[in-house]
C-alpha positions as CSV (number, residue, x, y, z in Angstrom):
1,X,104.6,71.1,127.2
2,X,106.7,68.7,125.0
3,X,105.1,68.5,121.6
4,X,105.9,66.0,119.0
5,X,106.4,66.6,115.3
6,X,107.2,65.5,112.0
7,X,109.4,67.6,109.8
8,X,108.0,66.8,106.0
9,X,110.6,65.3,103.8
10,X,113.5,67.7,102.7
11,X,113.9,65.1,99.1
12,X,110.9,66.1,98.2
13,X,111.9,70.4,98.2
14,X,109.5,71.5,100.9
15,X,111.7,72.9,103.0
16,X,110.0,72.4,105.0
17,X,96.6,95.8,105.1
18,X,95.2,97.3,104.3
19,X,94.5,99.6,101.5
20,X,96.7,103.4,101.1
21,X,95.5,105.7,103.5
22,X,93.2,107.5,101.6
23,X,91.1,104.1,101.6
24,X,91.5,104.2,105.2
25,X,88.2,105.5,106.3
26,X,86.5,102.8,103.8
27,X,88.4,99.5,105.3
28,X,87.5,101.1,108.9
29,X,83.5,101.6,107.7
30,X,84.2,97.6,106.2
31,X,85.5,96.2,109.7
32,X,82.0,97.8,111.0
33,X,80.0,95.9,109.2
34,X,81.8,92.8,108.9
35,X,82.0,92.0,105.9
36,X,85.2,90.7,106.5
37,X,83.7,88.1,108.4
38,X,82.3,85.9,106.2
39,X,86.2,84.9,105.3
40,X,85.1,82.4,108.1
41,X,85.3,79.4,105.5
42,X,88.7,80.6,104.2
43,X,90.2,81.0,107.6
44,X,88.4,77.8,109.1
45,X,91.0,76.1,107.0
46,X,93.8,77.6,108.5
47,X,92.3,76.4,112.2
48,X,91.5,72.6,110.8
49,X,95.2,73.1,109.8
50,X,96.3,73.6,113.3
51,X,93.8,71.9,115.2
52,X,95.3,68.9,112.8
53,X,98.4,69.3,113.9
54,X,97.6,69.8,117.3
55,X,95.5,66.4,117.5
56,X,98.4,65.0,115.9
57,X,100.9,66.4,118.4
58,X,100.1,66.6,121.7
59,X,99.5,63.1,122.7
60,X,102.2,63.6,125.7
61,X,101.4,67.0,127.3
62,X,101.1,67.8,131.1
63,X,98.1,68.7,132.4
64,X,99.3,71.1,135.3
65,X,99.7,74.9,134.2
66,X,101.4,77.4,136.1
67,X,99.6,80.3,137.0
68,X,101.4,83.2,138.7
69,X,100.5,87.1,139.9
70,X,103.1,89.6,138.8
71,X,105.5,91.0,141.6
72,X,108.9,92.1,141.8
73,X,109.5,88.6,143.4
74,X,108.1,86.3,140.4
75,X,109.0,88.4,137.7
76,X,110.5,85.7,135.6
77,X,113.9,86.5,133.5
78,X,114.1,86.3,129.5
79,X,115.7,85.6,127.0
80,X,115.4,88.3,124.4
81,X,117.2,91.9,124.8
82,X,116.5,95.0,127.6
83,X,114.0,97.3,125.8
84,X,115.4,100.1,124.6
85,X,113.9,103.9,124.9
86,X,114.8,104.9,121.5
87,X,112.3,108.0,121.2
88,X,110.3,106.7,118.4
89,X,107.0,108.7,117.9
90,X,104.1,107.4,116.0
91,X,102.3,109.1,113.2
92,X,98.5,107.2,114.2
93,X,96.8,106.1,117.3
94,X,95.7,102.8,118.3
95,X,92.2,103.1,118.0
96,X,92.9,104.8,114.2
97,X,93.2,100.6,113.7
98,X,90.1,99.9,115.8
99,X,86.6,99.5,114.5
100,X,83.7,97.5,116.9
101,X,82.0,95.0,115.6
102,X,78.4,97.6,115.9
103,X,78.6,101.3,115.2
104,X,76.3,101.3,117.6
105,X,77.2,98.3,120.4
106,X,76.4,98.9,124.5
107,X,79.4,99.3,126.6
108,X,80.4,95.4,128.3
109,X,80.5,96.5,131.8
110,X,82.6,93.8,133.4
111,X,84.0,95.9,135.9
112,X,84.0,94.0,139.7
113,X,81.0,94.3,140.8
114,X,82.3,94.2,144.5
115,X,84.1,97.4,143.9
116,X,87.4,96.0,144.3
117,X,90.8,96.0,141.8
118,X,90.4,94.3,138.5
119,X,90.8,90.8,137.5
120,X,92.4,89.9,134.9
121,X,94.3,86.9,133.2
122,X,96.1,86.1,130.1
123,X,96.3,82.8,129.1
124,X,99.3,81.3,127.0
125,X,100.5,78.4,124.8
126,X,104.0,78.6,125.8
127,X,106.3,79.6,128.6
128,X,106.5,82.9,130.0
129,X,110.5,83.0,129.0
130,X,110.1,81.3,125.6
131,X,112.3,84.9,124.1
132,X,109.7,84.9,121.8
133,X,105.6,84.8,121.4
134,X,104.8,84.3,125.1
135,X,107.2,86.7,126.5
136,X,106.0,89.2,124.1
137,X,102.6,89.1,125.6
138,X,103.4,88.6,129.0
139,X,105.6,91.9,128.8
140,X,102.2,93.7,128.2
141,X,100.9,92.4,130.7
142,X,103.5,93.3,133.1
143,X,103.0,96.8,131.6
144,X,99.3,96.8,132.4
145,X,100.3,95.3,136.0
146,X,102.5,98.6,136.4
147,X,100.3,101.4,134.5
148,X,97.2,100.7,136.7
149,X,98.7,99.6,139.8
150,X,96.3,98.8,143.0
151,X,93.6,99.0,140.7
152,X,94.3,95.9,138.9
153,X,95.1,92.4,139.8
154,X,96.6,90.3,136.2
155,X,97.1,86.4,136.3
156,X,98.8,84.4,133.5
157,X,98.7,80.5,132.9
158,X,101.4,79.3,130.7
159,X,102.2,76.3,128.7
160,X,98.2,75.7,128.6
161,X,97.8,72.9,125.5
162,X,95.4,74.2,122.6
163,X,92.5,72.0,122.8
164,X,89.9,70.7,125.2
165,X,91.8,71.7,128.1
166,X,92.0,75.7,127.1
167,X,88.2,75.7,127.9
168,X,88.8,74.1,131.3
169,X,91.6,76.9,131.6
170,X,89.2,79.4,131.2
171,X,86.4,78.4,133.2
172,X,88.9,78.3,136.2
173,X,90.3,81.4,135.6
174,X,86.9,83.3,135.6
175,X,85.6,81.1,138.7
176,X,88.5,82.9,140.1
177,X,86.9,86.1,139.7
178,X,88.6,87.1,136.9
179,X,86.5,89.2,134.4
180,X,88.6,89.9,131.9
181,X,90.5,87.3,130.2
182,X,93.3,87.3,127.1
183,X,93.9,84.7,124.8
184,X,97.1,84.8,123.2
185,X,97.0,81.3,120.3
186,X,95.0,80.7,117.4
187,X,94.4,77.6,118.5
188,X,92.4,78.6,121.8
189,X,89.9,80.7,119.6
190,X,87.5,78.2,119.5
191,X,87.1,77.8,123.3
192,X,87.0,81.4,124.1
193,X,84.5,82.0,121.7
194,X,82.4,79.7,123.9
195,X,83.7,80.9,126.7
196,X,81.7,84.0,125.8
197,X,78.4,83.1,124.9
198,X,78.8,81.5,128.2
199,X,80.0,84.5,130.0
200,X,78.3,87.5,128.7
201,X,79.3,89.6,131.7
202,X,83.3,88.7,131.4
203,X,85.1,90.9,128.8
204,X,87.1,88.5,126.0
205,X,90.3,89.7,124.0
206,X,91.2,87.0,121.6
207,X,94.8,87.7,119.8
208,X,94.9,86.2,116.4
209,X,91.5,85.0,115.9
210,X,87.9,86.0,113.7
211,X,85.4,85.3,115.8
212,X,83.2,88.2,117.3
213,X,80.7,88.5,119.6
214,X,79.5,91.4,121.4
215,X,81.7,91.0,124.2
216,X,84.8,88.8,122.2
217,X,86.7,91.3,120.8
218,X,90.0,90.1,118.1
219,X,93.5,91.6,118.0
220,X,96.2,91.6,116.3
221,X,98.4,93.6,113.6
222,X,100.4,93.8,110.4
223,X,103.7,92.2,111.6
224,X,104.3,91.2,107.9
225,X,104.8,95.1,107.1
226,X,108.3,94.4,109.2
227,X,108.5,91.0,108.1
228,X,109.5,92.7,104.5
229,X,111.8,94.8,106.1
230,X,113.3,91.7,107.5
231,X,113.3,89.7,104.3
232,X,115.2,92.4,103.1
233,X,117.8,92.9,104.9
234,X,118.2,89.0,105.0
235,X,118.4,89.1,100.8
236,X,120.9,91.7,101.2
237,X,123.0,89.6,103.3
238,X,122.8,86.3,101.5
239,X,125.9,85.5,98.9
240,X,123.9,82.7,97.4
241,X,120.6,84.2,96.9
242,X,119.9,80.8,98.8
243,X,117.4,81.2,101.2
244,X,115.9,79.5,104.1
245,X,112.9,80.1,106.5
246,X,111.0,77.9,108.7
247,X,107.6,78.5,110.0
248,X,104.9,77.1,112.1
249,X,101.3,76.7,110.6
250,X,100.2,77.6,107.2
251,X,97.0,80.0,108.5
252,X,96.6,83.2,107.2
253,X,98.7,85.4,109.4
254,X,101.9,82.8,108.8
255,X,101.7,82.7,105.2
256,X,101.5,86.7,104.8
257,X,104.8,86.7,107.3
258,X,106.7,84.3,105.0
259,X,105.0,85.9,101.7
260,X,106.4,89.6,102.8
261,X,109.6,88.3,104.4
262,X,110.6,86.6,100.7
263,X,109.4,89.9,98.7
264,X,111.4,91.6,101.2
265,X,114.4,89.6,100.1
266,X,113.5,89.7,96.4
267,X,113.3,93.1,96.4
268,X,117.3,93.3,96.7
269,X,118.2,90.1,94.9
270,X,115.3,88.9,92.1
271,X,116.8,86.1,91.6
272,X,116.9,85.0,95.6
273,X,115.0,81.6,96.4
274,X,113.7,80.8,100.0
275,X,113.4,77.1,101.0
276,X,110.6,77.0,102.9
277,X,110.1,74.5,106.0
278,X,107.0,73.8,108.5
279,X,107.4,72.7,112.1
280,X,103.8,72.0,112.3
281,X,104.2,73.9,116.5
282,X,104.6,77.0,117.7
283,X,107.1,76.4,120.4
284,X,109.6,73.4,120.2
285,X,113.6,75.2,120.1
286,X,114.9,71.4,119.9
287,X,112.9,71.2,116.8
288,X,113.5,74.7,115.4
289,X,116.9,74.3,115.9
290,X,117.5,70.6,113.9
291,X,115.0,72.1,111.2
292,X,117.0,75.5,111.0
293,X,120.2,73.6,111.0
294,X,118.3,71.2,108.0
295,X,118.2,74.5,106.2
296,X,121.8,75.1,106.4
297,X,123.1,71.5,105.3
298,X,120.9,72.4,102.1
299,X,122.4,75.2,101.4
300,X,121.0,78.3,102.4
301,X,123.9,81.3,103.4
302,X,120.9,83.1,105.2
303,X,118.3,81.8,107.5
304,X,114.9,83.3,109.4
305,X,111.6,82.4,110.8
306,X,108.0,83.4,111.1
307,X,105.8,82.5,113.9
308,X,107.7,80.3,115.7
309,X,107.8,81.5,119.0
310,X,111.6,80.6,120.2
311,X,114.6,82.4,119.4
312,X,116.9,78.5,118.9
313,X,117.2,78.5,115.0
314,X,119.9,81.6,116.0
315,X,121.7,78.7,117.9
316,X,122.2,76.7,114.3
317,X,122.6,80.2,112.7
318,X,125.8,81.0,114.9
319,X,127.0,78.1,115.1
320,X,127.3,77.6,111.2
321,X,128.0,81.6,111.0
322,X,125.0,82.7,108.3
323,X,123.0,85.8,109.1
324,X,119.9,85.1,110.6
325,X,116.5,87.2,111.3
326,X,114.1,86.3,114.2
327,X,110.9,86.8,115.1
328,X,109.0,88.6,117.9
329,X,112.1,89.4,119.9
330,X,114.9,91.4,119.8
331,X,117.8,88.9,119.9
332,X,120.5,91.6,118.8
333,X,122.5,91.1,122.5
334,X,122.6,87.2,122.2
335,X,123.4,86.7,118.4
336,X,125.4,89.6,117.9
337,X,127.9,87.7,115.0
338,X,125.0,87.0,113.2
339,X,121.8,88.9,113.7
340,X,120.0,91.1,110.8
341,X,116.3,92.3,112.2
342,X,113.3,91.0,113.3
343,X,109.2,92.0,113.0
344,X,108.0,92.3,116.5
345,X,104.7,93.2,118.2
346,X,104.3,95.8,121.0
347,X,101.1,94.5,122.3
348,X,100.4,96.7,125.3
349,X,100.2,99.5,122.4
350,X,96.7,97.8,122.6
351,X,95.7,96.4,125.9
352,X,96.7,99.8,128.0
353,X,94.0,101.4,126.5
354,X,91.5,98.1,126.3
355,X,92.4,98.0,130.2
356,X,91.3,101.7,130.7
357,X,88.5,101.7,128.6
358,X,87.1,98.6,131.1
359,X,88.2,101.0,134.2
360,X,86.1,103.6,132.8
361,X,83.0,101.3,131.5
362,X,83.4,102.1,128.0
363,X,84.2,98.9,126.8
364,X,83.0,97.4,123.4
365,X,83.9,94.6,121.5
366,X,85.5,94.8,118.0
367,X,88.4,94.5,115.6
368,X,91.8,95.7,115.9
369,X,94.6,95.6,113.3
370,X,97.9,97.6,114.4
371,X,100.8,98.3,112.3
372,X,103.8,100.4,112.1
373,X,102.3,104.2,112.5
374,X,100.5,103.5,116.0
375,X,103.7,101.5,117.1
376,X,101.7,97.8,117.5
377,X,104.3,96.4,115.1
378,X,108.2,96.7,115.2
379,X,111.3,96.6,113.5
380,X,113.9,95.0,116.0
381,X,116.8,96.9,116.2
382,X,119.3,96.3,112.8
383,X,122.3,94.2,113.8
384,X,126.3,95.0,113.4
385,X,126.5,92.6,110.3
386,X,123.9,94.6,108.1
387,X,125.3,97.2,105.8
388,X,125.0,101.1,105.8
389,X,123.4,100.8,102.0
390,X,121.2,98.4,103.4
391,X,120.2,100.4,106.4
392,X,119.1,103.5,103.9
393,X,117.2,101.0,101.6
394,X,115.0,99.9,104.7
395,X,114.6,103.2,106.2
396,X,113.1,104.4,102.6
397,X,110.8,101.5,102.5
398,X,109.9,101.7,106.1
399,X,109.0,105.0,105.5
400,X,106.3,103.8,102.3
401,X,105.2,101.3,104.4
402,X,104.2,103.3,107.6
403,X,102.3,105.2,105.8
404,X,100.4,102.6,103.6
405,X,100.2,99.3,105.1
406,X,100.2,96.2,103.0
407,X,101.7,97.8,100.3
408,X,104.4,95.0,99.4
409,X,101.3,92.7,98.1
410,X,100.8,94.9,94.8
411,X,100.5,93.8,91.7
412,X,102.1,92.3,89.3
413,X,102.1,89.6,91.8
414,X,102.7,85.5,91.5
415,X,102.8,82.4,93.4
416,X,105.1,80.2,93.4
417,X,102.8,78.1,90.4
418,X,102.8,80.9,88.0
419,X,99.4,82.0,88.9
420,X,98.4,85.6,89.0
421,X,97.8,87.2,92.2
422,X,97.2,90.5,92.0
423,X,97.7,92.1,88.7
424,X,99.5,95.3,87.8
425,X,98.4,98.1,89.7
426,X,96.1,96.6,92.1
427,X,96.9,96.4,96.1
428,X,95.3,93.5,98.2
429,X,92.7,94.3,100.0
430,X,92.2,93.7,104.0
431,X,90.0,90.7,103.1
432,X,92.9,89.4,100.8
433,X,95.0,89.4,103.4
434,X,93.1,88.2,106.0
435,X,92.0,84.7,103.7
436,X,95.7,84.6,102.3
437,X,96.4,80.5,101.3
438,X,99.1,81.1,98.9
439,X,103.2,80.9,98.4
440,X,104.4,83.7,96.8
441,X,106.8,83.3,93.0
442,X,110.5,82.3,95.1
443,X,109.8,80.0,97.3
444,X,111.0,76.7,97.4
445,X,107.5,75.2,99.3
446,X,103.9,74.0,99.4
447,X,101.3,74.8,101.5
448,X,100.3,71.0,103.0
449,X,97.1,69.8,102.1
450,X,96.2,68.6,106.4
């Protein structure tokens, strides 16, 4: 998919949780009833955002997908590191961050009703091998593919354009025989929310979404708990206290990345500044790597991203030599001169179970937010470059943070107007975070206005 984009003017200086666990059992009783939900109007924003950028941007896309069943044969090769068995246990359990969307909802029984394996697809907005996003997800679902074995049969379609065509996708995949189906983009939400009203017999997980319906389930987690940890180590490493981060959309979930990644950062150096830039796409290394490179002729020492899902601002990074922190991939093997950390998401921590429970016929749509203590979300492993003393600050913080999530956006807290957040005392809420549509005080950026 070749996307085109404009990068907003660098003159102009754009460069471009939950409550502590003794609230726990009162923002699990709030999923229930929804009363997140009606942040519908805040997040619609953040999807006529996107869907702005996508109308804008996709004028020259291809209209072939590729769709592919795992074997050892088309297992395709990545970019990002081996995973590594590092014997990390986890204090909570996935469904400790799962609440349906009715105390009392009817299992979704979308099991074959032929009696044979399983169908099940994933459908993504980028390549399988991006080292990013994509090959995040498809990793769980070659982890699904391998846990249930004959009982199972998964299909992905990559590179499939956010838009009309996702619903097209979709309606293919389950004429197929598929009867379970992942979305993986924000921007497909809107298309597999019709998908299931259509399809009340096909199970829907939707990734990054806040739709529901009683069988459209949303998933996702609290990667900006280790985008802090990142910022950190990245405000460590900078000389300057000149940052610079690029990012893709301004929706919620981007915004509390960037916001934690520059408190992260600001946590070791006050004074530190982040010039911010948007890409306006997920997935465009060409791009990321000019704009990353932009950031470095302006004068940031330290460079990292949120959301965009390939790993070619490191490129820029090691070729200037500044310390740089990814996203979604561990990229320690490949930018070894110059890597600090990156927040990453371990999604199968969520579909293995969402599998079984459709195997067993206990299915039921709802809400999941992971984080750090079931394992959803990651730190990627620190790199060679970042300090001993910085390695002990993180490990104390990571510590706070696994057991109360969200806890960077406490008060006293600005944005970068002067306006009062969150005052002194006062954690955000899950519904703060979830309608997020602010900069935080130290960064060098607006949120665009379309």
């Amino acid at each position: 998919m070749e996307i085109r984009v404009a990068v907003y003017d660098l003159s102009n200086g754009i460069f471009a949780v939950k409550p502590p666990p003794r609230h726990r059992e009162k923002t699990l009783t709030q999923r229930r009833s929804k009363k997140w939900l009606p942040l519908v109007a805040t997040l619609a924003l953040g999807a006529g955002l996107v869907a702005c950028g996508s109308d804008d941007t996709s004028t020259e896309t291809t209209d072939e997908t590729t769709a592919g069943v795992i074997t050892d044969d088309t297992a395709a090769e990545t970019t990002d590191a081996p995973t590594e068995e590092t014997g990390e246990t986890f204090p909570a359990s996935w469904d400790s961050n799962f609440a349906p969307w009715s105390a009392d909802a009817a299992p979704i029984d979308c099991r074959p009703k032929d009696g044979g394996p399983l169908k099940a697809a994933w459908v993504y907005v980028g390549p399988i091998n991006d080292g990013g996003w994509t090959t995040a997800h498809n990793k769980a679902r070659e982890a699904v593919q391998e846990k249930f074995g004959d009982k199972i049969v998964t299909t992905y379609k990559e590179n499939v354009p956010e838009g009309d065509q996702t619903a097209q996708v979709i309606e293919d995949l389950i004429a197929d025989g598929n009867t379970v189906v992942f979305g993986t983009s924000f921007g497909f939400q809107d298309a597999f929310a019709a998908a299931a009203e259509k399809h009340p017999d096909v199970c829907f997980e939707f990734a990054t979404g806040y739709k529901s319906a009683p069988n459209l389930s949303q998933f996702t987690g609290a990667a900006e708990d280790a985008a802090f940890l990142t910022g950190m180590a990245a405000g460590a490493a900078s000389k300057t206290g000149k940052l610079g981060l690029l990012a893709s959309f301004p929706i919620p979930e981007v915004l509390r990345g960037i916001n934690a990644w520059t408190l992260g950062a600001r946590s070791i150096n006050p004074e530190a500044e982040v010039s911010l830039v948007w890409t306006s796409t997920w997935f465009d290394p060409a791009l990321e790597r000019k704009t990353a490179e932009a950031l470095i002729a302006g004068g940031a020492d330290t460079i990292g991203v949120v959301a965009q899902d390939s790993p070619a601002s490191g490129d820029a990074a090691k070729a200037a030599g500044v310390p740089w922190s990814g996203y979604d991939s561990d990229q320690s093997t490949n930018y070894p001169e110059v890597w600090l950390t990156a927040a990453t998401y371990e999604w199968s921590t969520y579909e293995l179970p969402r599998i079984q429970a459709i195997l067993d016929g206990t299915w039921v749509a709802g809400n999941y937010y992971g984080d750090m203590a079931d394992g959803h979300i990651r730190l990627a492993p620190l790199g060679p470059i970042v300090t001993d003393e910085t390695r002990a600050l993180i490990e104390t913080k990571k510590a706070e943070i696994v057991g109360n999530s969200g806890v960077m956006f406490s008060g006293p807290l600005k944005d970068n107007t002067g306006k009062e957040i969150l005052p002194a005392g006062k954690q955000a809420t899950y519904e703060e975070l979830m309608s997020m549509n602010y900069l935080v005080e130290g960064i060098k950026g607006e949120i665009p206005k379309s």
